[in-house]
C-alpha positions as a Markdown table, in Angstrom:
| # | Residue | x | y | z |
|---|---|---|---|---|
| 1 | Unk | -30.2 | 35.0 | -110.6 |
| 2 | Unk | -34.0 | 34.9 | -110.2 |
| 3 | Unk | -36.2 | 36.1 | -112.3 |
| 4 | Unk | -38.0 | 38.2 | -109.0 |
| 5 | Unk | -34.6 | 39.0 | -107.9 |
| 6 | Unk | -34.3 | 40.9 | -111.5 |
| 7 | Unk | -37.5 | 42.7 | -111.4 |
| 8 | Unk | -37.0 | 43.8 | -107.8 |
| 9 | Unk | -34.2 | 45.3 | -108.7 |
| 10 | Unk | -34.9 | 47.3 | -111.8 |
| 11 | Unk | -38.0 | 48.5 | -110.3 |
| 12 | Unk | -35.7 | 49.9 | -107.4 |
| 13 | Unk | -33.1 | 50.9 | -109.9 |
| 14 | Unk | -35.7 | 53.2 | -111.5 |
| 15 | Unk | -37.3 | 54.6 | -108.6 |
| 16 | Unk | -33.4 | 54.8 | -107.5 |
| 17 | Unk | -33.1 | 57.2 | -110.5 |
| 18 | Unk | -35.9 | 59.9 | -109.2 |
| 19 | Unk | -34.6 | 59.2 | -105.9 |
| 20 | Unk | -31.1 | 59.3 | -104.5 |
| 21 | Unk | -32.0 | 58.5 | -100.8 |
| 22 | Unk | -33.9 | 55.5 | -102.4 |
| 23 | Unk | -30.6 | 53.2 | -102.2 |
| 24 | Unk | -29.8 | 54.7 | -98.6 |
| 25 | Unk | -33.0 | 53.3 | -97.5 |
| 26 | Unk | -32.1 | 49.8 | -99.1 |
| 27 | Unk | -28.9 | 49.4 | -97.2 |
| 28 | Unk | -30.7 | 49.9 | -94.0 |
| 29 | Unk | -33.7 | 47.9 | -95.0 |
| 30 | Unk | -31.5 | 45.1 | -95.5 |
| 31 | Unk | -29.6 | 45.4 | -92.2 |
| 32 | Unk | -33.1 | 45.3 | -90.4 |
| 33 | Unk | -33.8 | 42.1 | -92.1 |
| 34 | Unk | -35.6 | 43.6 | -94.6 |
| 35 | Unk | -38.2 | 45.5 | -92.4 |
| 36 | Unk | -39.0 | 49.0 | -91.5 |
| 37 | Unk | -39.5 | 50.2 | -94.5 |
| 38 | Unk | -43.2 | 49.8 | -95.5 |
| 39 | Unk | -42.8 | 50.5 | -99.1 |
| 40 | Unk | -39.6 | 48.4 | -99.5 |
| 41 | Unk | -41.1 | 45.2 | -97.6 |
| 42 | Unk | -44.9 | 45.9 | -99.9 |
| 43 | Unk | -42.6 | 45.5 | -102.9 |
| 44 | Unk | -40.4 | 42.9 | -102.0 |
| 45 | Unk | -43.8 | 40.9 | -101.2 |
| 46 | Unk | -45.1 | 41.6 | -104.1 |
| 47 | Unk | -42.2 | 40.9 | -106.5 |
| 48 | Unk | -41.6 | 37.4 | -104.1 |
| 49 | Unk | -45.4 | 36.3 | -104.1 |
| 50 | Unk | -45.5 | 36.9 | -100.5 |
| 51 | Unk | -48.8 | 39.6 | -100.3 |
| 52 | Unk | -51.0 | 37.0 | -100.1 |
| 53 | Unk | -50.2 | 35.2 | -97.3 |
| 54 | Unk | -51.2 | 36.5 | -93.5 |
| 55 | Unk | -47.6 | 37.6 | -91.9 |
| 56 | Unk | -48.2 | 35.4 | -88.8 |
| 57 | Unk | -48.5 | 32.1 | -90.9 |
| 58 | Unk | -46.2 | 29.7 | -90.9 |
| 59 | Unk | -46.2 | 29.3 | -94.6 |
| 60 | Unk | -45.6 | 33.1 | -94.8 |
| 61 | Unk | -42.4 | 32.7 | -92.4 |
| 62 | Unk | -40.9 | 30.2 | -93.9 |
| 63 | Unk | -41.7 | 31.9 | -97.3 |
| 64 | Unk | -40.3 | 35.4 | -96.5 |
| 65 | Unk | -37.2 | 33.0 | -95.0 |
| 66 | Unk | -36.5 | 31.4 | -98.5 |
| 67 | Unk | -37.1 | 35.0 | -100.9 |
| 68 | Unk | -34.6 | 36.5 | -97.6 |
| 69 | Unk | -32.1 | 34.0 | -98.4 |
| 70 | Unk | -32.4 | 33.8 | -102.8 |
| 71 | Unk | -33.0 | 38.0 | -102.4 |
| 72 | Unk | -29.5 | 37.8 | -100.7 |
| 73 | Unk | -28.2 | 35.5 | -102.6 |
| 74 | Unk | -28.7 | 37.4 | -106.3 |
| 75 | Unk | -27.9 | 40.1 | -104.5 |
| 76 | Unk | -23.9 | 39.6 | -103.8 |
| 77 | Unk | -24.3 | 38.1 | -107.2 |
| 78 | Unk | -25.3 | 41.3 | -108.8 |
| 79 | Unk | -22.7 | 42.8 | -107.0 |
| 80 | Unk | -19.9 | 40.4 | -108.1 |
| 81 | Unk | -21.4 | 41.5 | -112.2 |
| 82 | Unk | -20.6 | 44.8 | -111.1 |
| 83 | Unk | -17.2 | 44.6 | -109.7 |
| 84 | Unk | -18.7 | 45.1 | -106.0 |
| 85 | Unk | -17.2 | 43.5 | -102.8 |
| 86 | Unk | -19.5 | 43.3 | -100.1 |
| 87 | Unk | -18.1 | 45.3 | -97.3 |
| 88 | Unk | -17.7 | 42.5 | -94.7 |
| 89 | Unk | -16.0 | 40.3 | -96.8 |
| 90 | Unk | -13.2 | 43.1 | -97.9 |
| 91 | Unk | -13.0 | 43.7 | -94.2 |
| 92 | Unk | -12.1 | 40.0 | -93.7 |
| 93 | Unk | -9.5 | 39.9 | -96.9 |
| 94 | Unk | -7.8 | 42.8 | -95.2 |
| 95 | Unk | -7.2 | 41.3 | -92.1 |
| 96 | Unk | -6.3 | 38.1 | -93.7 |
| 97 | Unk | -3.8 | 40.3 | -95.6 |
| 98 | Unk | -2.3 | 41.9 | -92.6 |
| 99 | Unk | -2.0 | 38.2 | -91.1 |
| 100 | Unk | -0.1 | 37.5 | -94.2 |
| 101 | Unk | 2.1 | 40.4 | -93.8 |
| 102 | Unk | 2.9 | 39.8 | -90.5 |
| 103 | Unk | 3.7 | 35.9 | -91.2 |
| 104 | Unk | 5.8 | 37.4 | -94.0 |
| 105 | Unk | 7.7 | 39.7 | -91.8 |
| 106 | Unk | 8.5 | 37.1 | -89.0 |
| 107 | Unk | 9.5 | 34.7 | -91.8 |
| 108 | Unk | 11.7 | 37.3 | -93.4 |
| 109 | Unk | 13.5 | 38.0 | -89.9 |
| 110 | Unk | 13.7 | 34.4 | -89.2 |
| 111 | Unk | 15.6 | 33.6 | -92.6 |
| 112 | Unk | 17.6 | 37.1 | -92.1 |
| 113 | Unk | 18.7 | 35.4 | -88.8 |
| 114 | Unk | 19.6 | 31.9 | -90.4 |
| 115 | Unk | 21.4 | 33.3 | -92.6 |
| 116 | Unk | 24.0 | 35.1 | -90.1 |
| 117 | Unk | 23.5 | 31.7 | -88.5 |
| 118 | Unk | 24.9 | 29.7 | -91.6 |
| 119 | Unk | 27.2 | 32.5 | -92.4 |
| 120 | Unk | 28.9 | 32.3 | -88.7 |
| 121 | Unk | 28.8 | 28.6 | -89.0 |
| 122 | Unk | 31.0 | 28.2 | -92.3 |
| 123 | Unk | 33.9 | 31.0 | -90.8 |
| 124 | Unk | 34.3 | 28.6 | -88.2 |
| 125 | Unk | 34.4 | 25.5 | -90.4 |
| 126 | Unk | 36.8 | 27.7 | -92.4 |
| 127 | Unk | 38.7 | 28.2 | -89.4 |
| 128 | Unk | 38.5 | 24.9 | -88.1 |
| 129 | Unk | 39.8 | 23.4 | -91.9 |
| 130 | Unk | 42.4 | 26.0 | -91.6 |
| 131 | Unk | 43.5 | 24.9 | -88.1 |
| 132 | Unk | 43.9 | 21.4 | -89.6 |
| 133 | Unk | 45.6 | 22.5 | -92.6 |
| 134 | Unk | 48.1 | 24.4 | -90.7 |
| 135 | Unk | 48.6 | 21.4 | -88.4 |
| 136 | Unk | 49.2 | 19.1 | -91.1 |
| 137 | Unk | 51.5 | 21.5 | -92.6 |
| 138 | Unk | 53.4 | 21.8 | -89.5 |
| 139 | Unk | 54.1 | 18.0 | -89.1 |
| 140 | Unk | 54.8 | 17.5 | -92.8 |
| 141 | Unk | 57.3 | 20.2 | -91.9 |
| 142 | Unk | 58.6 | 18.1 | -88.7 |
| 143 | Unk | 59.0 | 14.5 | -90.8 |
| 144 | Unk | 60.5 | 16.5 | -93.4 |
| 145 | Unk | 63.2 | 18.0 | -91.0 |
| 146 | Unk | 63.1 | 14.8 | -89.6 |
| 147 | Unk | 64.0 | 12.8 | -92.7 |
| 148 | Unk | 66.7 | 15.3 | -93.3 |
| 149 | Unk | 68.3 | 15.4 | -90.4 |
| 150 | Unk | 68.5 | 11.3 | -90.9 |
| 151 | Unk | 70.3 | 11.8 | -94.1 |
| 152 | Unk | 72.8 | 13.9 | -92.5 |
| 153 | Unk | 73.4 | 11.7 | -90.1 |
| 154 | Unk | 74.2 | 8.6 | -92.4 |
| 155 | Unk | 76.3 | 11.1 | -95.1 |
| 156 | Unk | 77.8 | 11.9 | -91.8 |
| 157 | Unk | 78.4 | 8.5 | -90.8 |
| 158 | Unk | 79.8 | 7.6 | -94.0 |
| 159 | Unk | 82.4 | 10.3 | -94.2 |
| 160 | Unk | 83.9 | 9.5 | -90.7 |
């Protein structure tokens, strides 16, 4: 974090002490792009080196661009120290997590239905093994008969 950044912000935090609405007025500040308050844009000049310059100037512009951008900057860092999520970024993790869990449900239904898939799938190969099974069974059973009605026949011709 810069060193401007730092004193910026503990000159706010203690005016923030003797004044609640102080912080309020931040927020908003910041959402203006970091005008309309007088007070807060004199300090942030000050702190940045900015006062000097004539607001119209070039240099000023491109200036008050780069303390925007490294004021910004320390600022989600600061709020990162203190556990703090910017507001727009929880926003977007929340609707990435309700992507997820929609993604998760339609993949949970899918495997749900691949499952009755598979499971309908192996009765019938289960019945179709059976099927065979019984066949083979049935024509064992006929060459069997077979076989025995052949040696009947040739005891049967032997004894006559």
């Amino acid at each position: 974090m810069d060193k401007e950044f730092l004193q910026f912000w503990g000159n706010l935090l203690l005016n923030a002490a003797q004044n609640q609405k102080r912080l309020d007025e931040v927020t908003e500040w910041m959402q203006q792009g970091y005008t309309g308050f007088d007070e807060l844009t004199s300090l942030f000049q000050k702190t940045y080196g900015l006062e000097k310059s004539k607001e119209e100037s070039p240099d000023y512009l491109k200036g008050f661009a780069g303390a925007q951008e490294n004021f910004t900057k320390s600022f989600k860092e600061y709020l990162a120290v203190m556990g703090v999520v910017p507001h727009a970024e929880h926003l977007a993790l929340v609707k990435k997590y309700e992507e997820l869990k929609a993604k998760v449900e339609s993949q949970e239904e899918t495997i749900r239905h691949l499952r009755m898939l598979l499971s309908q799938a192996s009765q019938e190969e289960y019945q179709d093994l059976a099927g065979h099974v019984e066949g083979l069974v049935k024509k064992q059973g006929e060459h069997f008969q077979k076989l025995m009605d052949s040696f009947a026949q040739a005891f049967t011709k032997e004894n006559t």
